[in-house]
Phi, psi and omega in degrees: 000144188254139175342316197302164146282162177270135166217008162213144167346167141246107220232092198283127154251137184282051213209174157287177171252147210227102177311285176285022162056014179280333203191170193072201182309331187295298172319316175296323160298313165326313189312288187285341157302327166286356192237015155078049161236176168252142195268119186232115175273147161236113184267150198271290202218152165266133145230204157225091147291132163232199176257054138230022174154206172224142195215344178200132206207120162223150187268140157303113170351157162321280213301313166301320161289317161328297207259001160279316186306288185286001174266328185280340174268006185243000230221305204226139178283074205261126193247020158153119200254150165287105179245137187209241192275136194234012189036326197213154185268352152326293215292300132041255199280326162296318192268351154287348199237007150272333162251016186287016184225000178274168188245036151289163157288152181197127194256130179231142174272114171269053167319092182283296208230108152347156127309339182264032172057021174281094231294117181252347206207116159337102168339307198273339182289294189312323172292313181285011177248005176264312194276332177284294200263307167341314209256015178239016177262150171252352157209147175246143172238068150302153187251178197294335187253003176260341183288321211266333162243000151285312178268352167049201182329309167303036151288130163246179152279349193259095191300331201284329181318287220295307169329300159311313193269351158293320173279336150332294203293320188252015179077346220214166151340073198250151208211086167262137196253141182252359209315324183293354184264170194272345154233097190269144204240052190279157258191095194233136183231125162227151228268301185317305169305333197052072152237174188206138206224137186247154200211108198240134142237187190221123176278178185267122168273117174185151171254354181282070174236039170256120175128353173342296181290302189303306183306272223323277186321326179258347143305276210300338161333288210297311210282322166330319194263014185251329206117000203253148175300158174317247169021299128338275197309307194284329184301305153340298192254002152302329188273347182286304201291312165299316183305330182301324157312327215269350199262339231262156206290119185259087179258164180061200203276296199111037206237333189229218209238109184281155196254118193339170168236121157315302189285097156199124196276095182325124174204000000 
């Protein structure tokens, strides 16, 4: 552990690179920087991206990931990790067996699917992140289509069910995102209370929604490793995202979904 002292949170985020800097690891250091923690990274996968897509996606070695995680936790007193795209059941297998025994907190993004609808996680990748990694979070934050393949055939129509039954299957928190519907209603259940919580906005017409999730999930890391109750914490940065929409950018072509403006400092 190093000598210096601490004088902000520490919020290790777990993700992938985000070429155009909107989503992924760029984001997430904006995120948590902005919220006055400090931000320590492990990247997963490099990709290459704009906002006409996705174009290349290569995973870090095991071995590399592994030895970012465990150098940065021997190192720094980190008060709440971030998981966000893991692409592969390697990557995967790796960051369970460096963290299946810590009492950190840990938010997980179950990043599947682009906004430009593009596959970020390996098909064959999804069973090992339902039976491996879920079950080491204390909230998931899924958006509706991610939820809709964590439950597969158990899908209802009825969301606050499919909230609840997420929460079953992994033990943990959920933060089911509503963003895809014409009104968001996110939907947060936690488990140790069995209470259930409601997050109501209007939605924004704007396309400049890329990075959405990763931003959410690296709020609620931060205000989590700051001290704030679940709860708190998710009202906080539901409350992040929207002013960042009402802020967000008009950059690139447009061809998918364009990216926020970050830098507005939480308070």
């Amino acid at each position: 552990m190093s000598n210096i002292e601490k004088k902000n949170p520490i919020v290790l985020s777990i993700a992938g690179s985000d070429s155009s800097g909107g989503a992924g690891i760029q984001a997430d250091i904006k995120t948590i920087t902005t919220h006055g923690c400090y931000a320590a990274t492990t990247i997963t996968c490099v990709t290459s991206q704009n906002s006409h897509g996705i174009f290349d996606i290569v995973p870090i070695p095991t071995s590399n990931i592994i030895s970012q995680i465990e150098t940065t936790l021997q190192d720094y007193e980190v008060d709440a990790i971030k998981i966000g795209m893991v692409y592969d059941s390697d990557i995967i297998g790796a960051i369970v067996e460096v963290l299946k025994d810590t009492d950190i907190p840990i938010v997980i993004d179950p990043v599947m699917v682009a906004s430009s609808s593009q596959s970020l996680t390996q098909q064959k990748a999804i069973d090992s992140m339902k039976k491996k990694l879920l079950p080491l979070a204390t909230i998931i934050t899924p958006n509706i289509p991610e939820a809709k393949i964590l439950l597969g055939s158990r899908w209802v129509e009825n969301l606050k069910v499919n909230a609840w039954n997420l929460a079953r299957d992994f033990g943990c928190n959920v933060l089911l995102k509503t963003g895809h519907l014409s009104r968001i209603e996110d939907i947060l259940v936690e488990v140790q209370t069995e209470t259930l919580s409601l997050f109501a906005f209007n939605k924004l017409e704007t396309t400049n929604t890329h990075g959405t999730g990763c931003t959410l999930s690296a709020a609620i890391a931060s205000e989590i490793a700051k001290g704030n109750p679940l709860k708190e914490a998710v009202n906080l940065s539901t409350k992040y995202i929207h002013e960042l929409l009402k802020a967000s950018m008009n950059m690139g072509d447009h061809i998918f979904n364009g990216p926020m403006y970050h830098c507005i400092v939480n308070g």
